[in-house]
N, C-alpha and C positions, 0 to 999 in steps of 0.2 A: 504494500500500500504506500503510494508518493502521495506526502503535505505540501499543500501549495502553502508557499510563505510570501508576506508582501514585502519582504526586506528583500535586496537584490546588494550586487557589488555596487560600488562607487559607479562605476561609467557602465554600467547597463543600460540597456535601452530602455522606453520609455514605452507602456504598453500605446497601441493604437487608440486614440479616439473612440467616444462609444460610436458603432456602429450597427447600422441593422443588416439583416439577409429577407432572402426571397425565398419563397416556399410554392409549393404549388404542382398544378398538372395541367395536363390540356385543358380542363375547363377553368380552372381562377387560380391566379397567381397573385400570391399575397406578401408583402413587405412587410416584417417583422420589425421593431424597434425597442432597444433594452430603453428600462429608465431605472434608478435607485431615487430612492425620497431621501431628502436631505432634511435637518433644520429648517432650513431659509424655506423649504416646500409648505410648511405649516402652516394653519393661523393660530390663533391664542389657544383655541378648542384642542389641538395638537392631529386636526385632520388638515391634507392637502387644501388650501386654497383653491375658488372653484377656477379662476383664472388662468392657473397655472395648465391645467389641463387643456387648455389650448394652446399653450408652451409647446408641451410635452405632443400634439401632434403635430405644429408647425415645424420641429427639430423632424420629426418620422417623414414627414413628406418631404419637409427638402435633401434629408437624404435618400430617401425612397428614388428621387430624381437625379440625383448624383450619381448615384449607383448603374441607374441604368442608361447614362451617359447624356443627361441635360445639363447645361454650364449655364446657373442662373445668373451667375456673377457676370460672364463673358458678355453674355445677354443685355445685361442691365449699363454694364461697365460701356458698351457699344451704341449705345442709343435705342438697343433695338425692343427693349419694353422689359415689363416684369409679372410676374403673377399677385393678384392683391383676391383676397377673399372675397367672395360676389355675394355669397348666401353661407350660412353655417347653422346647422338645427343639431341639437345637443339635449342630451336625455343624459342629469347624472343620475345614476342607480347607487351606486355603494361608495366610500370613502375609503380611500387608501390614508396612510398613516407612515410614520418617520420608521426607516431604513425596507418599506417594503420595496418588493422589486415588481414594477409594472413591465408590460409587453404595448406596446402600441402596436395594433395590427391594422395597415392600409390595404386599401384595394382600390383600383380605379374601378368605375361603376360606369362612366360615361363619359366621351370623349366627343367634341363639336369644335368648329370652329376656332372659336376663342376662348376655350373654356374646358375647365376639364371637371369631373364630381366624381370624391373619392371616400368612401367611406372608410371611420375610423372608429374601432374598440381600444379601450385601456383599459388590461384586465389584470387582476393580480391571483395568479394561481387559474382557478377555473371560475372564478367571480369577476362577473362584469362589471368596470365600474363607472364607464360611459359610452355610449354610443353616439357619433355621429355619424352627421353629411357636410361635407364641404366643398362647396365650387367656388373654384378659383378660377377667373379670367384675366388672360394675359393683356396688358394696356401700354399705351406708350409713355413715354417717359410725361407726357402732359396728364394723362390720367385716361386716353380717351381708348374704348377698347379696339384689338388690333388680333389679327390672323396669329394663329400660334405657329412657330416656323413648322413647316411639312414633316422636318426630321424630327420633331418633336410628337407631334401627331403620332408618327409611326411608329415611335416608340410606346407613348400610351397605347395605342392599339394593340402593341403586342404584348403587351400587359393584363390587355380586355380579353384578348384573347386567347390567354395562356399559350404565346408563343414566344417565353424569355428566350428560348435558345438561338431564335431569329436576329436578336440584336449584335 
């Protein structure tokens, strides 16, 4: 039996960034997202803050979309627009609490034009502790909406369509 210990040597490397993965099959392909509750997640009550939890899925989308190779930076950095929240509908069910470990699990649900609807749980264990929807449409840098680039498109689509391996 190997103990993981969090002490390392002096010049060890540094673990990666939380990062999520992708799960799934030909029919739906879902992005996974770690989160750990910290202090600062709390309010007075010593439950999660409800705010936070739209933290906690705007961090899982934008890497959800890193992952599977959209550069929102490049994008934004370029003139060429950015993603802003269109609609967001949110059901919380349960409260998470300091050092649980939540799962954020996306899905893209719908893909158009300018816009994309992804639905999002944060569960902790096999307890759900919110459900959303979130559509995001891509705008130009003035605020006004704008065509999402094609190669972006086709990657959500191959997400809708449970075809990660096409990317």
């Amino acid at each position: 039996m190997t103990s993981s210990s969090p002490f390392a040597a002096e010049n060890a490397p540094l673990p990666p960034a939380p990062a999520g993965l992708f799960i799934g099959d030909a029919g739906k392909i879902r992005h996974l997202f770690p989160v750990r509750i910290y202090y600062e997640d709390t309010d007075l009550s010593g439950i999660v803050y409800h705010a936070n939890y739209l933290r906690y899925m705007e961090r899982a989308r934008s890497d959800m979309l890193r992952l599977v190779g959209i550069d929102q930076r490049a994008a934004s950095e370029g003139g060429e627009g950015h993603y802003a929240v269109a609609d967001l509908q949110i059901k919380y069910r349960s409260p998470a609490r300091l050092d649980d470990e939540l799962i954020v699990t996306s899905t893209v649900e719908a893909v158009r034009g300018a816009s994309c609807t992804i639905r999002q749980l944060i569960t902790c264990g096999d307890i759900i502790l919110t459900d959303a929807t979130v559509t995001a449409a891509f705008i130009t840098p003035e605020g006004r909406p704008r065509r999402q680039p094609a190669d972006w498109v086709r990657r959500f689509q191959t997400l809708l369509n449970g075809e990660f391996s096409a990317l």
